[in-house]
Every structure is written in C-alpha cells, then in structure tokens.
C-alpha positions as CSV (number, residue, x, y, z in Angstrom):
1,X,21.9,40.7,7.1
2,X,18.6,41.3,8.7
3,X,17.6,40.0,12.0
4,X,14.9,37.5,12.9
5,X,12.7,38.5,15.3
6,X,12.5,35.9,17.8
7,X,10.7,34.8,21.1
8,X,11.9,32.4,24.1
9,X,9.4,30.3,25.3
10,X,10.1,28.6,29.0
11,X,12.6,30.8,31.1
12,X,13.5,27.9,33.5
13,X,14.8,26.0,30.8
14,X,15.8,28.6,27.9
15,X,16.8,31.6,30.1
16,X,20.1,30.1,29.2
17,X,19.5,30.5,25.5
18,X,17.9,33.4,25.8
19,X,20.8,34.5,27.7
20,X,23.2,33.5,24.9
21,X,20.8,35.3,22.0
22,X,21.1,38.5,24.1
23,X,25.3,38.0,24.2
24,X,26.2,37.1,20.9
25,X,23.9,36.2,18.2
26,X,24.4,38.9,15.5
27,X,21.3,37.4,13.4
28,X,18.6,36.8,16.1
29,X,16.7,39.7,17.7
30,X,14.8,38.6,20.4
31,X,12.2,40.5,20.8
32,X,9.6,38.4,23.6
33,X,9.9,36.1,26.1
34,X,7.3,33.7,27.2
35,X,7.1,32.0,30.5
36,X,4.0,30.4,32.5
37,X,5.2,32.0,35.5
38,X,4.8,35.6,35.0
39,X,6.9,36.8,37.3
40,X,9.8,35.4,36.0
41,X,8.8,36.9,32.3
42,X,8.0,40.0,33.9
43,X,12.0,40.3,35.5
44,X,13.6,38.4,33.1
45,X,12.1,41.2,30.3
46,X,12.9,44.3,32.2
47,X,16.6,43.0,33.6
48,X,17.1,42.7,29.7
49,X,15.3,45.3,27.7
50,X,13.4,42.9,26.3
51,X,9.8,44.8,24.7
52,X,7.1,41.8,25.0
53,X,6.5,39.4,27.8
54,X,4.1,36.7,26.7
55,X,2.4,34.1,29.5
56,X,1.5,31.5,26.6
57,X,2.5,30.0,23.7
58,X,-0.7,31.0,22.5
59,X,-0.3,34.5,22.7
60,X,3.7,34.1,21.2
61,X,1.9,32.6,17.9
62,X,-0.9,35.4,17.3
63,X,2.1,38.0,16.8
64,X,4.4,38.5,13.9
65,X,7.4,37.0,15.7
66,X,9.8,35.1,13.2
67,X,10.7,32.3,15.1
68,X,10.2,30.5,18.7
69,X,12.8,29.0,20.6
C-alpha cells in the first residue's frame, strides 16, 4: 500500500500525533511539519528526520502534501 504524504500543523498540540505517525503508522509518511514558532519546527524536524519545516499553513497548502493533520 502506498503512503500518504502528510504534514503536522501545530507542534504544541500535535507533536503528540506527530510523535505517534513517526512510531507506528505503516500508511502515513510524514513528510513536513508546520509550527508558528520556528524554532520548535526547526528541532522538532531535525530530532526526527523530518525533510520540510513549514512556519504557515499557507505555505503547507502550496505543496503537494497529501493530507494535514
């Protein structure tokens, strides 16, 4: 099955989720997280591997991510 490429939006809230994806969804790649507070994006992102960090939903919604959480 192929995997949706996914973002997190809001790391004070969904760093939980995200933290969840990252663990054991088989389905989901998450491929962005988004957080008003960069620095938190920024660490979050590296800690993880993850290959976008986004400051805006905005900017989530002008790539060709799948699905926002």
């Amino acid at each position: 099955m192929r995997k949706v490429k996914t973002a997190v939006i809001g790391l004070h809230r969904g760093r939980m989720l995200a933290d969840f994806i990252l663990k054991y969804s088989e389905n989901i790649d998450l491929v962005a997280v988004s957080d008003l507070d960069q620095n938190l994006a920024d660490d979050y992102a590296m800690k993880n591997k993850i290959p976008a960090v986004y400051y805006s939903l905005d900017e989530v919604l002008k790539t060709d991510i799948e699905a926002v959480i």
